[in-house]
C-alpha positions as CSV (number, residue, x, y, z in Angstrom):
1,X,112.7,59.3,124.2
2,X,112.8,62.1,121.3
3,X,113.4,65.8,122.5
4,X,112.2,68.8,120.1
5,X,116.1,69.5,118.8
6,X,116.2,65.7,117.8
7,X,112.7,66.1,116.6
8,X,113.2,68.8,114.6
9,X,116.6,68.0,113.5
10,X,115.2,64.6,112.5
11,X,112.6,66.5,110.4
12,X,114.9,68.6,108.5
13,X,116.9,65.3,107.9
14,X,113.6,63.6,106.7
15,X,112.9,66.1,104.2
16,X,116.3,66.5,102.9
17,X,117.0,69.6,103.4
18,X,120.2,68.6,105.9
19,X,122.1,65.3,105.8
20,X,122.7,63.6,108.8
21,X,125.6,64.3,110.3
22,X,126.9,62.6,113.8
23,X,128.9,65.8,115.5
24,X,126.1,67.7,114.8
25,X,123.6,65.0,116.6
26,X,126.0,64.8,119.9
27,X,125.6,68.6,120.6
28,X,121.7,68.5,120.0
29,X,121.1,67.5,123.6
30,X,123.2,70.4,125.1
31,X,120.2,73.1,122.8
32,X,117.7,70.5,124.5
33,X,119.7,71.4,128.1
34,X,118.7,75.1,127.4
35,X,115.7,74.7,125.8
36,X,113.9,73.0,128.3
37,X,115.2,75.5,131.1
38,X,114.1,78.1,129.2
39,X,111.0,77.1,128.3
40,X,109.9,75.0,131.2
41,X,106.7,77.4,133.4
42,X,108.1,79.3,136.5
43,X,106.5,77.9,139.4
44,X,104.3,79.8,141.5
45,X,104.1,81.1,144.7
46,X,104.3,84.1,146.8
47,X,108.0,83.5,148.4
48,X,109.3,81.0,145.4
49,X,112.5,82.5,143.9
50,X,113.2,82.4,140.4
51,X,114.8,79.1,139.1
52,X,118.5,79.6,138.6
53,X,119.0,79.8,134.4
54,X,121.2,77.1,132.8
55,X,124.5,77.8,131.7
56,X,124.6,78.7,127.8
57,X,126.0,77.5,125.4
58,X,129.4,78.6,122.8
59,X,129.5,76.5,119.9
60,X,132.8,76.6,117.6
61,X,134.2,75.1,115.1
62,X,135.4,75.3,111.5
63,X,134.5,75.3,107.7
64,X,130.7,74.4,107.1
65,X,130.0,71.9,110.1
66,X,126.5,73.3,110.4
67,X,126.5,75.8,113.6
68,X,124.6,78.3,112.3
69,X,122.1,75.6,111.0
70,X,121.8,73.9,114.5
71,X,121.3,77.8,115.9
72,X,118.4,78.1,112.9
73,X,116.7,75.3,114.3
74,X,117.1,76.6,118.2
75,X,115.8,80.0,118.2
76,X,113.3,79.2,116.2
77,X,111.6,76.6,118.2
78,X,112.0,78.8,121.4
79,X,109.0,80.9,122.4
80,X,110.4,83.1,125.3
81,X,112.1,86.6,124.2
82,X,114.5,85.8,122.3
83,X,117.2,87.7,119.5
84,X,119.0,85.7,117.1
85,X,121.5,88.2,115.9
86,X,125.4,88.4,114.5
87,X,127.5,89.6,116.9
88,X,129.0,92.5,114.7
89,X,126.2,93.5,114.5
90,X,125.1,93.2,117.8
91,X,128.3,95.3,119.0
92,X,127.4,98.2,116.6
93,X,124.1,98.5,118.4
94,X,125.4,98.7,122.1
95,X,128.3,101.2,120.9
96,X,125.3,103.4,119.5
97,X,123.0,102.3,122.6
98,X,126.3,103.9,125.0
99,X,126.7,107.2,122.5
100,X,123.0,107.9,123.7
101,X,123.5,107.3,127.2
102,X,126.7,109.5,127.2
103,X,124.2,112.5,125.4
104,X,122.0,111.9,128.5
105,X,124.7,112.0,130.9
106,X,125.1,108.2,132.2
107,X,128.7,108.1,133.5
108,X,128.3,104.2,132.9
109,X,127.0,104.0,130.0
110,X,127.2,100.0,130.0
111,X,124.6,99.7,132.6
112,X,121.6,100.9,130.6
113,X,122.4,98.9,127.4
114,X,122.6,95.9,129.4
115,X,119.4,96.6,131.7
116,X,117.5,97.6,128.1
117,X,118.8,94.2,126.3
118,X,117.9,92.0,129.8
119,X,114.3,93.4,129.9
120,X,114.1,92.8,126.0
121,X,115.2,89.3,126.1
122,X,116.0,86.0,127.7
123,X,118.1,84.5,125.3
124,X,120.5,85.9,123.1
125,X,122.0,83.8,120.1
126,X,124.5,85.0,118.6
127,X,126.2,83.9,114.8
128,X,130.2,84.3,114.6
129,X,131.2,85.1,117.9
130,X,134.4,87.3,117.2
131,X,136.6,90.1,119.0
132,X,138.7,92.0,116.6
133,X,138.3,95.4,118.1
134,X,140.0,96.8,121.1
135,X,136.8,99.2,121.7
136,X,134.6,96.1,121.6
137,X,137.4,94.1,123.7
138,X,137.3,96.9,126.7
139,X,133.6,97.0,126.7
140,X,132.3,93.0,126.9
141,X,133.5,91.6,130.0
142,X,131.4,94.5,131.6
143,X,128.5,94.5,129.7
144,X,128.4,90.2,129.7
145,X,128.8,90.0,133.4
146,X,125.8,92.2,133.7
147,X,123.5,90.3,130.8
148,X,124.4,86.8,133.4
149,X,123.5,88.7,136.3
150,X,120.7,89.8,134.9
151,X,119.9,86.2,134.1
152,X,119.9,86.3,130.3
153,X,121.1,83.3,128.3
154,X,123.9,83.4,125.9
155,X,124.3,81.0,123.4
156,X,127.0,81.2,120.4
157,X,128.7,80.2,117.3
158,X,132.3,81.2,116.9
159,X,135.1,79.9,114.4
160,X,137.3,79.9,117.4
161,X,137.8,78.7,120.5
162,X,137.3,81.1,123.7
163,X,140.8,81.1,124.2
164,X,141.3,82.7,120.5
165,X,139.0,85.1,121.1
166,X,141.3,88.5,120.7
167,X,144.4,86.8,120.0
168,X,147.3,89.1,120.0
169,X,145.4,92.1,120.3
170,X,146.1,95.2,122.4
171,X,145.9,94.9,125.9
172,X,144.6,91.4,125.4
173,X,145.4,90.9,129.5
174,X,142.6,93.3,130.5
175,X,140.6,90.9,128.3
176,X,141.4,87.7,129.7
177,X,138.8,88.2,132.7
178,X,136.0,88.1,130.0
179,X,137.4,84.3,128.8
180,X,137.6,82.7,132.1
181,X,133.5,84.4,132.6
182,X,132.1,82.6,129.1
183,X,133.8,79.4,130.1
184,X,132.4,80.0,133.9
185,X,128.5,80.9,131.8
186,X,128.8,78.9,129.1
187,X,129.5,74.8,127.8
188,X,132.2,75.2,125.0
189,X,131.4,72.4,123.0
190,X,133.8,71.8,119.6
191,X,131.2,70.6,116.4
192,X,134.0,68.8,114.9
193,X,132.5,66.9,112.2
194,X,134.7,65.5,108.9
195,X,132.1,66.9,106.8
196,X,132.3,71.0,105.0
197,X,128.3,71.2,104.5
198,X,127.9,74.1,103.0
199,X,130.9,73.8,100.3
200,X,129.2,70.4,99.6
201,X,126.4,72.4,98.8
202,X,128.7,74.7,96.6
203,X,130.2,71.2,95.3
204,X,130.0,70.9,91.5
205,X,128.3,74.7,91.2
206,X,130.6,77.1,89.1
207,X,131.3,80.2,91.1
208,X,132.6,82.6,88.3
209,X,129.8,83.7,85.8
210,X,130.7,85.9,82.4
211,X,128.6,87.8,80.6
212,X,126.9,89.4,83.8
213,X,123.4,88.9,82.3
214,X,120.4,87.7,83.2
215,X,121.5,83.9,83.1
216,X,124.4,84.4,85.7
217,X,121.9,86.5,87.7
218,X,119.5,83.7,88.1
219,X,122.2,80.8,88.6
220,X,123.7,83.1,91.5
221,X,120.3,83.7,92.9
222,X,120.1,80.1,93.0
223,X,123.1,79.6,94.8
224,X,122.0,82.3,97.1
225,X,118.8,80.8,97.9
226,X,121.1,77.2,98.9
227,X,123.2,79.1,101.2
228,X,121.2,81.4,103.2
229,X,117.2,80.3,102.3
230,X,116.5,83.3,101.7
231,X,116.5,84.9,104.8
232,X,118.8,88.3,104.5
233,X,119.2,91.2,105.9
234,X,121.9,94.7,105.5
235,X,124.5,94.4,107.8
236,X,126.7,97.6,108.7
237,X,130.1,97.3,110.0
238,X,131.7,100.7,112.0
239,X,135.1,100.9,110.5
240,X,137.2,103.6,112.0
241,X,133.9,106.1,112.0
242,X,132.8,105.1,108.7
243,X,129.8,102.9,107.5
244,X,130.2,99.9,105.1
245,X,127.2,98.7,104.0
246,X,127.0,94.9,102.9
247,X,123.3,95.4,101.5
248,X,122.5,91.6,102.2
249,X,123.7,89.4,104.7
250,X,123.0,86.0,106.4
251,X,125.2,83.5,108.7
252,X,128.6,84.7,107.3
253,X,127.3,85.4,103.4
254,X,127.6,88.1,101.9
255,X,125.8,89.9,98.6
256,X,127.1,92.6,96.9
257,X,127.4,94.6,93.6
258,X,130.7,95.9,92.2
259,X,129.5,99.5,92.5
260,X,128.2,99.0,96.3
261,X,131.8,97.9,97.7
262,X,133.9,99.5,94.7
263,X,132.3,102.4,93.5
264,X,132.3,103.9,97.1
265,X,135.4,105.7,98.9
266,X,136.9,102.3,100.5
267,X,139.7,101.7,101.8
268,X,142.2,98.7,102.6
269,X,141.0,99.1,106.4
270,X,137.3,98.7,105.1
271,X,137.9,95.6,103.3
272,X,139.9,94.0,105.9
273,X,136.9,94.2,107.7
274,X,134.4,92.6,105.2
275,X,137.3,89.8,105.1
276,X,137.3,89.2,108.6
277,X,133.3,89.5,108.5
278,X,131.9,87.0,106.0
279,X,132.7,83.9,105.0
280,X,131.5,83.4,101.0
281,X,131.2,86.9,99.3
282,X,128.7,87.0,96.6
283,X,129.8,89.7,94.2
284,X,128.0,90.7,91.3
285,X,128.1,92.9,88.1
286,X,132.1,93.3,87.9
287,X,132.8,95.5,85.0
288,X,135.4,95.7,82.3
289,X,138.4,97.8,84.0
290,X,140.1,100.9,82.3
291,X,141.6,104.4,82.4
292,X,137.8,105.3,82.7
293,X,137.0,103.6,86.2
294,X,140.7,103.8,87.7
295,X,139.4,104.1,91.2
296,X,137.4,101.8,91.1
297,X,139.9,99.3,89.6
298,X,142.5,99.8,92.5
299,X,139.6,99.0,95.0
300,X,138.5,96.1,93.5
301,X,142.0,95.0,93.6
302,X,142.6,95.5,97.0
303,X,139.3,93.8,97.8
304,X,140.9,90.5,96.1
305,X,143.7,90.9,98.0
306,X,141.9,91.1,101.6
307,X,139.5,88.4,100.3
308,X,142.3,86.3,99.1
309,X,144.6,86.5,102.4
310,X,141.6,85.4,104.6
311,X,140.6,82.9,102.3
312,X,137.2,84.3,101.7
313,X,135.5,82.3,99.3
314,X,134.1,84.3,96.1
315,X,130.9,83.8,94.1
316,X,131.0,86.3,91.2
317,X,129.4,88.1,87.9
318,X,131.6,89.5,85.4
319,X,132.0,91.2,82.1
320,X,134.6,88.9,81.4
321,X,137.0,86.0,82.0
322,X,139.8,87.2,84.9
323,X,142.5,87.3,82.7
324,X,140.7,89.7,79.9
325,X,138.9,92.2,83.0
326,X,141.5,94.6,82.5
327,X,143.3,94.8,78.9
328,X,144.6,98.8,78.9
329,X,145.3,102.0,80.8
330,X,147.3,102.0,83.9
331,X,148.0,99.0,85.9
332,X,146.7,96.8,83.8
333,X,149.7,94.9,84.0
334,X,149.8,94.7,87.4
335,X,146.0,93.3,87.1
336,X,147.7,90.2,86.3
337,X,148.6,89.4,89.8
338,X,144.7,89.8,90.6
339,X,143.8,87.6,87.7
340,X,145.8,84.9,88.8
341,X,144.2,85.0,92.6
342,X,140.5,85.2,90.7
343,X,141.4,81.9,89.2
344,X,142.6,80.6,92.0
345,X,139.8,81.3,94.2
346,X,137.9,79.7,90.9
347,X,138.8,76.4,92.2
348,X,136.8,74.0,93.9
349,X,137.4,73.6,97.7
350,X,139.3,77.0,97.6
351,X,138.5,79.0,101.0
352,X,136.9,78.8,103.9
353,X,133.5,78.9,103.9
354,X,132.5,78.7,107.3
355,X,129.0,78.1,109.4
């Protein structure tokens, strides 16, 4: 008998918008699992205790094997309280939700984030799972015990396995606690399908566009559409105190103008940080580099580099071919070493476009 997530997947399949794709059908019935906990009525009676909630759910896996699509099509069938949100993002808000519990006096400030996100919600679902921050790795096995005991579902995508969660990071033994809890909570299921959706979707599609004019803007915007439907939204990362603004944002893509990432006082720490972030970096509008935008020349070209070493996969505007960006004034010659990467990351199947 057909179950909504087979339902609906089926649906998507049947209207082409998704292929078929057997990994992706073997974890449906595990979203059914929590589905039908979740949205199955309490029963009712004076002395009846409330039913026990199922464990979640952490989805991994790697380049384009649809996680964030199967997550699309779970929280938007559920109708209990739910948040679908990245878990950057998520993290930013319960550092901010602590900073105001501190002002109020709360010695631990954990226990009112948690007891405001467990009265919000039943079900999180979070998109690229990831601990890269030893703030964030000090402050989750506390506040994730509490969301379970509170009786809030978690269910996740992540590019990694649990065990890879924090690797090599400081003090990653006081973190080891919060592993052994998600795999206690949560099923970790592997979507290990042969097929990269989403760079079959990029298959074919140039993703370098000279001049910047109103033809690259609307073949971008088209590509834009195919990888994210649409659906966008800022996302702002904390980097050591500072704010870096990706102005949209959706499952691991990112969109961007030169000025917004280049014309602003970045740093190498700030990129490394949209590298480690996103997935496929839409970046639009590059100019023609000289003596006259310096600056903004050495950022761009330490944005290449971050992009480059974590094999981020680019979709740009330019004023011109790689090779002819930057023709005089200092470092111009030493441009040449980012030309060569542009081209690179030119090529099809370059990167790791993940989701």
């Amino acid at each position: 008998m057909a179950t909504v997530m087979q339902d609906l997947y089926a649906d998507r399949v049947a209207r082409g918008s998704i292929d078929p794709d057997p990994a992706q059908e073997a974890v449906l019935p595990e979203f059914e699992r929590i589905f039908e906990a979740l949205e199955r009525p309490p029963k009712r009676g004076l002395f009846r205790r409330a039913p026990e909630p199922p464990r979640g759910l952490y989805l991994w896996g790697g380049v384009g094997r649809g996680k964030s699509m199967l997550m699309d099509i779970f929280a938007g069938a559920l109708t209990v309280p739910a948040r679908r949100v990245h878990f950057h993002a998520f993290m930013q808000e319960v550092h901010q939700g602590m900073t105001e519990a501190r002002a109020r006096g709360v010695d631990d400030a954990v226990k009112p984030v948690a007891k405001a996100i467990s009265d919000e919600v039943r079900c999180l679902a979070f998109d690229e799972m990831q601990i890269t921050d030893i703030t964030d790795a000090m402050i989750v096995g506390r506040l994730f015990e509490q969301l379970f005991g509170a009786g809030v579902v978690v269910v996740a995508t992540s590019n990694r396995p649990p065990d890879d969660l924090y690797k090599d990071g400081l003090n990653r033994a006081l973190f080891l606690p919060f592993i052994d809890l998600l795999k206690e909570r949560m099923v970790v299921w592997e979507l290990s399908g042969a097929t990269d959706h989403r760079q079959n979707r990029m298959a074919g599609s140039p993703v370098y566009f000279t001049p910047a004019d109103a033809e690259a803007r609307a073949r971008i915007a088209a590509i834009w559409e195919g990888l994210t439907g649409g659906e966008t939204a800022p996302l702002t990362l904390r980097v050591k105190g500072r704010d870096v603004i990706l102005p949209e944002f959706h499952n691991g893509v990112a969109r961007a103008r030169f000025f917004d990432l280049c014309g602003q006082p970045l740093g190498p720490a700030d990129y490394l940080a949209i590298a480690e972030t996103v997935r496929v970096l839409v970046l639009e509008d590059i100019p023609r580099l000289s003596r006259s935008n310096f600056n903004e020349a050495k950022r761009f070209v330490t944005l290449i580099d971050a992009l480059y070493e974590a094999k981020v996969r680019l979709i740009a505007s330019a004023a011109a071919e790689p090779e002819s960006l930057y023709v005089e004034g200092e470092g111009s010659f030493e441009f040449a070493r980012t030309a060569s990467r542009l081209r690179e990351m030119m090529s099809h199947g370059w990167g790791r476009a993940e989701g």
